[in-house]
C-alpha positions as a Markdown table, in Angstrom:
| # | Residue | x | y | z |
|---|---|---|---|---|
| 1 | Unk | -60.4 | 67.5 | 39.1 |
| 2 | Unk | -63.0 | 68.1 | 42.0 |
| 3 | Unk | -61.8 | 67.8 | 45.3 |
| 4 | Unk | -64.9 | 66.2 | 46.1 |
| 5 | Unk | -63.8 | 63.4 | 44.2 |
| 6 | Unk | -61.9 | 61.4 | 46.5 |
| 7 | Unk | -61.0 | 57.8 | 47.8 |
| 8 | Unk | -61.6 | 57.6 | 51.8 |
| 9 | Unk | -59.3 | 54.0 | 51.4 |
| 10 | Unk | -55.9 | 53.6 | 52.0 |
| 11 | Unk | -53.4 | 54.5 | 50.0 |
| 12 | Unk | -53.3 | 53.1 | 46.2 |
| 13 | Unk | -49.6 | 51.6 | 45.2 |
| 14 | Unk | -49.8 | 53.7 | 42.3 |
| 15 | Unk | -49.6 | 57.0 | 44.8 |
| 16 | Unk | -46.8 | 55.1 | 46.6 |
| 17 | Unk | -44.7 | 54.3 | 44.0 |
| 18 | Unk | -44.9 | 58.0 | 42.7 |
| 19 | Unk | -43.9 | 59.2 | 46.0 |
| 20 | Unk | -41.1 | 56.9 | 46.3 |
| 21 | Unk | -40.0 | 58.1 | 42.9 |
| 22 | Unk | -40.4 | 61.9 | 43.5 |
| 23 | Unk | -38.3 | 61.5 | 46.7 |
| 24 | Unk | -35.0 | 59.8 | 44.6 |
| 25 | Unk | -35.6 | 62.4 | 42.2 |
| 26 | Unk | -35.0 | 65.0 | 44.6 |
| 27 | Unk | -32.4 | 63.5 | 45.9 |
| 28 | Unk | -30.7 | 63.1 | 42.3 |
| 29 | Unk | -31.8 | 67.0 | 41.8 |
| 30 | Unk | -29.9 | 67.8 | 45.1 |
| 31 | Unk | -26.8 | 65.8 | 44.3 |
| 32 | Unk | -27.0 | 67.4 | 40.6 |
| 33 | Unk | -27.8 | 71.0 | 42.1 |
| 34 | Unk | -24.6 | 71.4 | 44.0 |
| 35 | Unk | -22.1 | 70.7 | 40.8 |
| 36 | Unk | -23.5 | 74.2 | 39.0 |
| 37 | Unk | -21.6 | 76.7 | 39.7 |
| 38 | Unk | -17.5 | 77.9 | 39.3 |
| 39 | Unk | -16.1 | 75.3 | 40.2 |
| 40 | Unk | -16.4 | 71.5 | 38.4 |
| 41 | Unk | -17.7 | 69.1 | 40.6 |
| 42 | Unk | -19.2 | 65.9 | 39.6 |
| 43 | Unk | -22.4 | 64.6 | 41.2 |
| 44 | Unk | -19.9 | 61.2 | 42.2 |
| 45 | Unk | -17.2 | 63.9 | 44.0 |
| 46 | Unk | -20.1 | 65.6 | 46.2 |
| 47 | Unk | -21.8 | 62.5 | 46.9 |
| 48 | Unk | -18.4 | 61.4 | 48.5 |
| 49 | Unk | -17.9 | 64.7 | 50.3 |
| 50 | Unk | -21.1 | 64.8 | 52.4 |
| 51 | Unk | -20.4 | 60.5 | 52.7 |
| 52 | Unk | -17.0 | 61.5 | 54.2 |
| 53 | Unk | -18.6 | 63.7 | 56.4 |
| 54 | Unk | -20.4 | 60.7 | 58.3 |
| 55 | Unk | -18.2 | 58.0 | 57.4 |
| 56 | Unk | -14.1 | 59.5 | 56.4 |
| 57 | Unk | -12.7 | 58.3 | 54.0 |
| 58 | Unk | -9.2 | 57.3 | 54.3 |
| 59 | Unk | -7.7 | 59.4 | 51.7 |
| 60 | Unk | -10.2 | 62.3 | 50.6 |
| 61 | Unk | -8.7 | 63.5 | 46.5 |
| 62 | Unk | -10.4 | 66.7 | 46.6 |
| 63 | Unk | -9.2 | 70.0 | 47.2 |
| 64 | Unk | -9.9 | 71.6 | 50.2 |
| 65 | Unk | -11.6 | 74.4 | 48.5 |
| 66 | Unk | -13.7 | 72.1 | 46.8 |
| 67 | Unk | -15.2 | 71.3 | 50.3 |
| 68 | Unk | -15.9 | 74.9 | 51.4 |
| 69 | Unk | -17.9 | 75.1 | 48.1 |
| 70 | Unk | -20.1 | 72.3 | 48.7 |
| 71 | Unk | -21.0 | 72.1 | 52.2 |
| 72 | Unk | -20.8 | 75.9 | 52.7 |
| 73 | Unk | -21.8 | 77.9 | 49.9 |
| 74 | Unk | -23.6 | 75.7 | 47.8 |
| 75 | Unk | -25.6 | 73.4 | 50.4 |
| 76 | Unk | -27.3 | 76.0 | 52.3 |
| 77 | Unk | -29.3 | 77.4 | 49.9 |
| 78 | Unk | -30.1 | 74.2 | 47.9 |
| 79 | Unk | -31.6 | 73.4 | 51.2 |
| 80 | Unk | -33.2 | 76.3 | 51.4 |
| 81 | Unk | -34.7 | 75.7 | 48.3 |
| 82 | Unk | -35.7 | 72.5 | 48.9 |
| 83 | Unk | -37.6 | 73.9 | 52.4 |
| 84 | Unk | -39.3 | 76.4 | 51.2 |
| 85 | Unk | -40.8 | 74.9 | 48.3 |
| 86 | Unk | -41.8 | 71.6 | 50.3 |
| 87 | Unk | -43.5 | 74.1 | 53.1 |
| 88 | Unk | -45.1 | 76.5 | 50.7 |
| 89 | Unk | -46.5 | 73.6 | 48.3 |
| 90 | Unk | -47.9 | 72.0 | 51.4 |
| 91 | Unk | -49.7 | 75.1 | 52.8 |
| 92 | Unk | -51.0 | 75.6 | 49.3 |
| 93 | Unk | -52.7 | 72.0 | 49.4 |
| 94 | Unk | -53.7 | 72.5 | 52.4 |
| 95 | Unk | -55.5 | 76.1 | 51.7 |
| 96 | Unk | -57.1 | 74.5 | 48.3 |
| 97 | Unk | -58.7 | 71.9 | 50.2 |
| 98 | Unk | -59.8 | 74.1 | 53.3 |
| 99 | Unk | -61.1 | 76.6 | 51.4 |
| 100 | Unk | -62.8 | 74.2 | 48.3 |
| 101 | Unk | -60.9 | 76.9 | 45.7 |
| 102 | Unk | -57.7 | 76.5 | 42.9 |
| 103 | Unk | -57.6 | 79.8 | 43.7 |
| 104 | Unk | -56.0 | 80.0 | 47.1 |
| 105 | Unk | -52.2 | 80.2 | 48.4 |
| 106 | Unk | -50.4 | 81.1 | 51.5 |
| 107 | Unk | -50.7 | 84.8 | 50.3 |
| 108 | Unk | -54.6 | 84.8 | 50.5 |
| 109 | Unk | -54.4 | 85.1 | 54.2 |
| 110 | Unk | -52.4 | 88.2 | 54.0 |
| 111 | Unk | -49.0 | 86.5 | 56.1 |
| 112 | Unk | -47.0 | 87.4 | 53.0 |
| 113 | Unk | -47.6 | 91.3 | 52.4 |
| 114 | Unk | -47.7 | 91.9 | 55.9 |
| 115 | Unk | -44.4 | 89.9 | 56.4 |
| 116 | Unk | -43.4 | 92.0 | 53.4 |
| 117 | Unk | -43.9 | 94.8 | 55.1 |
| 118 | Unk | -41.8 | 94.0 | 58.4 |
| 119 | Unk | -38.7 | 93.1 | 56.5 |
| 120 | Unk | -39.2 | 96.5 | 54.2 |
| 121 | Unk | -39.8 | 98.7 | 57.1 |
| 122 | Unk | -36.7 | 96.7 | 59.1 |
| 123 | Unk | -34.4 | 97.8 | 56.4 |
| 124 | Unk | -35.9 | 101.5 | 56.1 |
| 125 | Unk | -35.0 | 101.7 | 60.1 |
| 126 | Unk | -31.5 | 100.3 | 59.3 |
| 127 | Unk | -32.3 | 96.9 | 60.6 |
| 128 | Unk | -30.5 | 93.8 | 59.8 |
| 129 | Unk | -29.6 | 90.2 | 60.3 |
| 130 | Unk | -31.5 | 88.5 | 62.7 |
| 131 | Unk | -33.6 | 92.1 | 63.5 |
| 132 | Unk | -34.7 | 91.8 | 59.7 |
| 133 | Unk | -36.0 | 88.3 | 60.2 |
| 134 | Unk | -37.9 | 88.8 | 63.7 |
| 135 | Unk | -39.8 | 92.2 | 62.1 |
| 136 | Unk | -40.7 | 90.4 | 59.2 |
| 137 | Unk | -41.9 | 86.9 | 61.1 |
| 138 | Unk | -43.8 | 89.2 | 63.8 |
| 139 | Unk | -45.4 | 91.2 | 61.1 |
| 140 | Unk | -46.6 | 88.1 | 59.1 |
| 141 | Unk | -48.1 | 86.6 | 62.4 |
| 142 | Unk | -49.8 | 89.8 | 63.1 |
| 143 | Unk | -51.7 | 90.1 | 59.8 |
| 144 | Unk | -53.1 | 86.8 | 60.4 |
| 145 | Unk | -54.2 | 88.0 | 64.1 |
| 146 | Unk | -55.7 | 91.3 | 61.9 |
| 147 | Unk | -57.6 | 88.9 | 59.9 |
| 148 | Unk | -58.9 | 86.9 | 62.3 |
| 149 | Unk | -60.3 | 89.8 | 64.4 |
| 150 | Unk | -61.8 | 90.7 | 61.1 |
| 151 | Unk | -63.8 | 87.8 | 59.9 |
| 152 | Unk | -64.9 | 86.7 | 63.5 |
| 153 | Unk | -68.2 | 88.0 | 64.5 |
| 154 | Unk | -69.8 | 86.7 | 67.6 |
| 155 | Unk | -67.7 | 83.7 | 67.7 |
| 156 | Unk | -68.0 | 82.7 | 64.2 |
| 157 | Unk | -66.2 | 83.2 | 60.9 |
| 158 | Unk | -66.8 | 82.7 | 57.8 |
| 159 | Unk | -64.6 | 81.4 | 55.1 |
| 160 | Unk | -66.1 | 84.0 | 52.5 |
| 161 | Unk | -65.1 | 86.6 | 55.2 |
| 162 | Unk | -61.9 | 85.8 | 55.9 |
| 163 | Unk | -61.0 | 85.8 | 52.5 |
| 164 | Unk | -62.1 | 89.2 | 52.2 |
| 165 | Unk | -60.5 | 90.2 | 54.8 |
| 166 | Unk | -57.2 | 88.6 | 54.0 |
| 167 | Unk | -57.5 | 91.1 | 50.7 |
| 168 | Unk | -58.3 | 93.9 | 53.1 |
| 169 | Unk | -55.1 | 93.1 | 54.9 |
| 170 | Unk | -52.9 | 92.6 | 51.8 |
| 171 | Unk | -54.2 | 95.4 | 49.9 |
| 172 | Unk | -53.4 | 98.4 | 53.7 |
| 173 | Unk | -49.5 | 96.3 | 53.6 |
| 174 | Unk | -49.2 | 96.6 | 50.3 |
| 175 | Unk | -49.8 | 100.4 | 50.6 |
| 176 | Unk | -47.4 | 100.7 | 53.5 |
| 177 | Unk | -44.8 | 99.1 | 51.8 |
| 178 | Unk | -45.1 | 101.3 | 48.7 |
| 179 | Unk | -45.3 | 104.1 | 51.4 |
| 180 | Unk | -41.6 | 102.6 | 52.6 |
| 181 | Unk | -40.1 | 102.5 | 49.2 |
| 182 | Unk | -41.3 | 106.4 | 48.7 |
| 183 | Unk | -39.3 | 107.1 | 51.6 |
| 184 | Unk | -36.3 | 104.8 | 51.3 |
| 185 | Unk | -33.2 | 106.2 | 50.4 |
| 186 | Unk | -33.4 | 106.0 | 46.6 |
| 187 | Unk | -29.3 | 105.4 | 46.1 |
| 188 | Unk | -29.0 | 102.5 | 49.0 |
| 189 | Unk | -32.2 | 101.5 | 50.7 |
| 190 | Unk | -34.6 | 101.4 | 47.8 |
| 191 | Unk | -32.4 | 99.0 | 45.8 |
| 192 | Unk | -32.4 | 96.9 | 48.8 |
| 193 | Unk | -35.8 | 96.8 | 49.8 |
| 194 | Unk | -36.8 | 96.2 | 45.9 |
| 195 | Unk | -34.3 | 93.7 | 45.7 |
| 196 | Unk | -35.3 | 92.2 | 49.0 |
| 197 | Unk | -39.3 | 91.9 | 48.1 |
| 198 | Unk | -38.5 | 89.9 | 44.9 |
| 199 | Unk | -37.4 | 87.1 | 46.8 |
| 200 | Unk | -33.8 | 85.1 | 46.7 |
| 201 | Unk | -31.7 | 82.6 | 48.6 |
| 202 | Unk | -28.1 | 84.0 | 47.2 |
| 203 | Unk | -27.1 | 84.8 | 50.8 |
| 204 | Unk | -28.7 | 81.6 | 52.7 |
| 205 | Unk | -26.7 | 80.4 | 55.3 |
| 206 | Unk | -27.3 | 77.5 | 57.9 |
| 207 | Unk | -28.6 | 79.9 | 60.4 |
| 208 | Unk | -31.5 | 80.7 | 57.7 |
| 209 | Unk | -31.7 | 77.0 | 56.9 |
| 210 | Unk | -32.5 | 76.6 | 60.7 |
| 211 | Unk | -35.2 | 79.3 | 61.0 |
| 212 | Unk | -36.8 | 78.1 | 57.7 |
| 213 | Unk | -36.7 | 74.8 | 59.0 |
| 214 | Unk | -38.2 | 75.6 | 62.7 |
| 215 | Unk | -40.8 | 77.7 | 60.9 |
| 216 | Unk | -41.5 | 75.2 | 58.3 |
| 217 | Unk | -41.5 | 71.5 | 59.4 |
| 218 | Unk | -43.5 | 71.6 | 63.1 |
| 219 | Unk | -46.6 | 73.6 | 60.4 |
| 220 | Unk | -45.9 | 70.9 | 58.1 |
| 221 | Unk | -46.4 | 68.1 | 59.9 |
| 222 | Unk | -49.1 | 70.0 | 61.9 |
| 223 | Unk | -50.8 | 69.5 | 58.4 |
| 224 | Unk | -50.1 | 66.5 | 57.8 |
| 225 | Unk | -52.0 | 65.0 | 61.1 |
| 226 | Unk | -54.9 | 66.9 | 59.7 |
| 227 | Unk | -54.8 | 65.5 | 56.4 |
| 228 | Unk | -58.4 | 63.5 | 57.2 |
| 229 | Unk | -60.3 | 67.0 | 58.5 |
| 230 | Unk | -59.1 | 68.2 | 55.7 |
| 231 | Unk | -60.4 | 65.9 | 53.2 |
| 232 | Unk | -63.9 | 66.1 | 55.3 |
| 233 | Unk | -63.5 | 70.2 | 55.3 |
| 234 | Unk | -63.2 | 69.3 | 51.8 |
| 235 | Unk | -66.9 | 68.3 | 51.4 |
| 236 | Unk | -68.2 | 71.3 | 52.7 |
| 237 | Unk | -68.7 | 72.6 | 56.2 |
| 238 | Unk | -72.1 | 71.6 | 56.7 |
| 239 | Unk | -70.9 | 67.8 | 55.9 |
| 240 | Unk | -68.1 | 68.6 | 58.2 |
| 241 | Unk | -70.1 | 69.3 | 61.1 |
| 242 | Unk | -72.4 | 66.8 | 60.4 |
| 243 | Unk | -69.4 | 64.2 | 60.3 |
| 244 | Unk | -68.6 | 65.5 | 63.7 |
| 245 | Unk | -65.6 | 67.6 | 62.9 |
| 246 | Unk | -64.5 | 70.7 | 65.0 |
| 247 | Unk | -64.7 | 73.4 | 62.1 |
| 248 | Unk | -63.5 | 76.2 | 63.4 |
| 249 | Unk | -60.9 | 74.4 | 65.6 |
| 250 | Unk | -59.4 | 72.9 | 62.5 |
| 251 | Unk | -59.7 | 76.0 | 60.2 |
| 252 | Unk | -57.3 | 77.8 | 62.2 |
| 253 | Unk | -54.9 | 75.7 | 63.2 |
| 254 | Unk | -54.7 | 75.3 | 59.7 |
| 255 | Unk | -54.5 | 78.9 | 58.9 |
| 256 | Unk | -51.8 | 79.4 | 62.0 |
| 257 | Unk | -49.5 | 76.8 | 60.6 |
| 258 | Unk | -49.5 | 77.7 | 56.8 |
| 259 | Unk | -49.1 | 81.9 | 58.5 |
| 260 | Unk | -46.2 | 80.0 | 59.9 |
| 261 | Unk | -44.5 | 78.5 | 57.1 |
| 262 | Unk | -45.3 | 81.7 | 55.1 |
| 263 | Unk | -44.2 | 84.3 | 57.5 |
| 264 | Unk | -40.7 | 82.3 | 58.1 |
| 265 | Unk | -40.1 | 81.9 | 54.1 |
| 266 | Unk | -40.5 | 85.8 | 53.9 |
| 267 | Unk | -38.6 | 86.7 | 56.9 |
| 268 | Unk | -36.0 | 84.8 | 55.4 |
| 269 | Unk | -36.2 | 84.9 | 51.7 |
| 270 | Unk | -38.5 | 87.6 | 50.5 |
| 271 | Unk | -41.4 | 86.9 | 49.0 |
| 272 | Unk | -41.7 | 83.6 | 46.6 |
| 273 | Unk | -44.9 | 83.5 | 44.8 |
| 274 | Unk | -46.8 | 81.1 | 42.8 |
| 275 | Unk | -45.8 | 78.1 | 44.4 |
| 276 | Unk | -48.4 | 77.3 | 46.7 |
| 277 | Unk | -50.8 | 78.1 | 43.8 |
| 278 | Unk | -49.2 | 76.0 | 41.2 |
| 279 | Unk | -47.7 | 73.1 | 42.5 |
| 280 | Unk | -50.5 | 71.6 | 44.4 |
| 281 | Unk | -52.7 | 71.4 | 40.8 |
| 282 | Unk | -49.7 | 69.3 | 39.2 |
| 283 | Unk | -49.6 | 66.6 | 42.2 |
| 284 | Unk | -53.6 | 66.7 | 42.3 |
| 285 | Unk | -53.1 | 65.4 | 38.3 |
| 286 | Unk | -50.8 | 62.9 | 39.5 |
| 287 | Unk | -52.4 | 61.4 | 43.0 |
| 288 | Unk | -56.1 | 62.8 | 43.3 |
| 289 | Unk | -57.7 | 65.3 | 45.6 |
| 290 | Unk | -57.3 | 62.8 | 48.4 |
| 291 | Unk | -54.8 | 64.6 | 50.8 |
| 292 | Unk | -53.2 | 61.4 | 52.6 |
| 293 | Unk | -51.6 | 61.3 | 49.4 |
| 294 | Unk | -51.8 | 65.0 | 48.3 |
| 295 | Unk | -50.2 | 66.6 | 50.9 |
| 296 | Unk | -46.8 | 64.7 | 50.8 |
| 297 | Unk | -46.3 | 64.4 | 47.0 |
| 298 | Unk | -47.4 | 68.0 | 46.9 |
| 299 | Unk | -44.4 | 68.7 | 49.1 |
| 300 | Unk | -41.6 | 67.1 | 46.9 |
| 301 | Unk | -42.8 | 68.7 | 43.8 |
| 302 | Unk | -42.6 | 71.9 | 45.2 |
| 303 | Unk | -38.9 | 71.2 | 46.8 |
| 304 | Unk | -37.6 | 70.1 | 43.3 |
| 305 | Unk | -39.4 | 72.7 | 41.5 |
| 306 | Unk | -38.3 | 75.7 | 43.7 |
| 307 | Unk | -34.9 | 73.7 | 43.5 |
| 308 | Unk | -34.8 | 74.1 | 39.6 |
| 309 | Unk | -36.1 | 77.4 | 39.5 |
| 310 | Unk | -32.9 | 78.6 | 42.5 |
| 311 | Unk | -30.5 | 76.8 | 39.4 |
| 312 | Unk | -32.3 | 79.1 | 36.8 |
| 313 | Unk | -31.4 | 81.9 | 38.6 |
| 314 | Unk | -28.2 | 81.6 | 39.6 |
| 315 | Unk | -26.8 | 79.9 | 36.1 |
| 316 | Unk | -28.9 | 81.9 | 33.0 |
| 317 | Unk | -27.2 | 85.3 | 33.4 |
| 318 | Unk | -24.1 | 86.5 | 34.6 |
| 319 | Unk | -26.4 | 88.6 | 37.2 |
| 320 | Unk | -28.4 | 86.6 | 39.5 |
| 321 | Unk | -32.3 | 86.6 | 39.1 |
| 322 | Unk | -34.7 | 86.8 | 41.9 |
| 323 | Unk | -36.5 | 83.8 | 42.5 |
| 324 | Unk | -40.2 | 85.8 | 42.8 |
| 325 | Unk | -39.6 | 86.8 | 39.3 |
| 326 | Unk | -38.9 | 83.6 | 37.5 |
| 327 | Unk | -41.8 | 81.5 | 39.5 |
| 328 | Unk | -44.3 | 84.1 | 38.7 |
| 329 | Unk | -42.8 | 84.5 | 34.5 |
| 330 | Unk | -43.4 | 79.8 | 35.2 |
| 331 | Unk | -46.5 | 79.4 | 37.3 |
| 332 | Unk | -48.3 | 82.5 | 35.5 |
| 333 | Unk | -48.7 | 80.0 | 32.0 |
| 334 | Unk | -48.8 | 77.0 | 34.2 |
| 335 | Unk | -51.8 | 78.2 | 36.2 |
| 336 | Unk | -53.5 | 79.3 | 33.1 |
| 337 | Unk | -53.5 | 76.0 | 30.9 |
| 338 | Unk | -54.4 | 74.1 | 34.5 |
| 339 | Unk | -57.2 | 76.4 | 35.6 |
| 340 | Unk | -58.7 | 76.3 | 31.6 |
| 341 | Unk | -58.6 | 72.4 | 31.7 |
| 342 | Unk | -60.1 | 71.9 | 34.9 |
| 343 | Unk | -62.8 | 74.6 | 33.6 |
| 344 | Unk | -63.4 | 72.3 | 30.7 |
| 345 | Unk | -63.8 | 69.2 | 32.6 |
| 346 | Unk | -66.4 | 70.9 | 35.0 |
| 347 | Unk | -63.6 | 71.5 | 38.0 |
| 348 | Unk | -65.0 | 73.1 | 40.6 |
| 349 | Unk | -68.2 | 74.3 | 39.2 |
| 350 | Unk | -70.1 | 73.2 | 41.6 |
| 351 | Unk | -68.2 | 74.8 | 44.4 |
């Protein structure tokens, strides 16, 4: 698959069609996603509990308890889910294609160790709740602001630069967090922060729902409206600029709405790797390289993978697992197999 190879027509039906069966998919996964647990619910029982809750039924049969489980417990964080894969899928895309590399996710930038790094030091300090979340969301914006200043020299960056320099970045937070966990209280703290870094939704709630949200759907359609400079940026720089596209103005609005989505899925959850690395290869197989079409079925596979993964977790042991864990112990194979059959079909050699 070369993201070269594209169609500059409309959409093809075929694309469509797979679109339109991805979304009823996730809304099946959704439905299904809500009866795991405790208690028995069929998929029929919550689709008429979130019916009554825009249209009441005259006599509801449910329990009341029922209720709480399904619109308060269980909901949030299958939204959640469903969020943060869509937005970290999408910046993944969206990086590929910008940056003309498999090899790129939200993490390249450095947004997600230095995002790391604000919750970790938040809950060294004793910082929690809403504290928590702003340290880690200012932290991730300000790695990106590091890595700007880093790869801009005289009014000009390169792409090769701020790569490197998102490693730079990545590579000093990572040795402040470690620097945290030396001095975390081994007995309370440590656990936490460990926990913390491995990423889960257990303890989502509809305030995190709204601050993944805010942080994830303005970057997302932000995207979106660039999905043609993309495709151009795509080509290569010097084909962009000769097509008459504002480089520099789209690379970092790009970059600034992807350090968006990243830093609010961190702030919130911890961090989730893998997806914006892995997800993006499996809709490119499906719809092409062109991102009209990428970008959006890119996005659903993410929210129904990152769905299925959050029902791994919380139904294979008796212990919940992190959700960093199993999408790294998944996309690790995943990205192998994919990266060694677009190397045998030529891929992006020529990048």
């Amino acid at each position: 698959m070369n993201l070269r190879t594209m169609s500059w027509v409309g959409p093809k039906p075929a694309s469509v069609s797979v679109l339109a069966v991805l979304v009823v998919l996730l809304v099946f996964s959704v439905l299904y996603s809500v009866t795991i647990g405790r208690y028995e619910l069929s998929v029929l029982d919550v689709a008429y509990i979130l019916i009554d809750n825009i249209h009441p039924l005259v006599t509801p049969y449910w329990e009341p308890v029922q209720e709480v489980v399904v619109e308060q417990v269980r909901l949030p964080r299958i939204i959640a889910a469903v969020i943060i894969g869509f937005g970290l899928s999408v910046s993944g895309a969206a990086l590929q294609g910008l940056f003309r590399n498999p090899l790129v996710d939200p993490g390249i930038i450095g947004v997600t160790s230095g995002a790391g790094f604000g919750g970790t030091l938040a809950i060294l300090i004793g910082l929690q709740g809403y504290l928590l979340l702003g340290m880690a969301f200012f932290f991730g914006i300000g790695s990106i602001l590091l890595v700007k200043m880093l790869s801009t020299v005289r009014g000009r960056t390169s792409m090769l630069t701020l790569v490197l320099a998102g490693v730079v970045i990545s590579a000093f937070f990572q040795a402040a967090i470690s620097i945290a966990k030396l001095l975390a209280d081994p007995f309370q703290k440590l656990p936490a922060i460990t926990y913390w870094l491995m990423g889960s939704i257990a303890s989502s709630n509809y305030s995190d729902v709204l601050l993944i949200a805010v942080a994830v759907a303005p970057s997302a359609i932000v995207i979106y409206l660039l999905r043609f400079q993309i495709n151009v940026m795509s080509l290569g720089e010097e084909k962009a600029r000769a097509l008459g596209t504002n480089v520099v103005l789209v690379q970092w609005i790009i970059l600034l709405a992807s350090a968006l989505i990243s830093a609010g899925v961190v702030a919130s959850s911890g961090i989730i790797g893998w997806v914006g690395l892995v997800i993006p290869h499996l809709a490119r197989a499906l719809v092409g390289a062109d991102h009209r079409r990428l970008l959006p079925v890119s996005g659903v596979i993410g929210a129904i993978y990152l769905l299925m993964v959050d029902n791994l977790a919380r139904t294979v042991t008796s212990a919940e697992i992190p959700l960093g864990i199993i999408t790294a112990l998944i996309g690790v194979p995943i990205f192998a197999v994919v990266l060694r059959r677009l190397h045998a079909k030529g891929g992006w050699a020529s990048d």
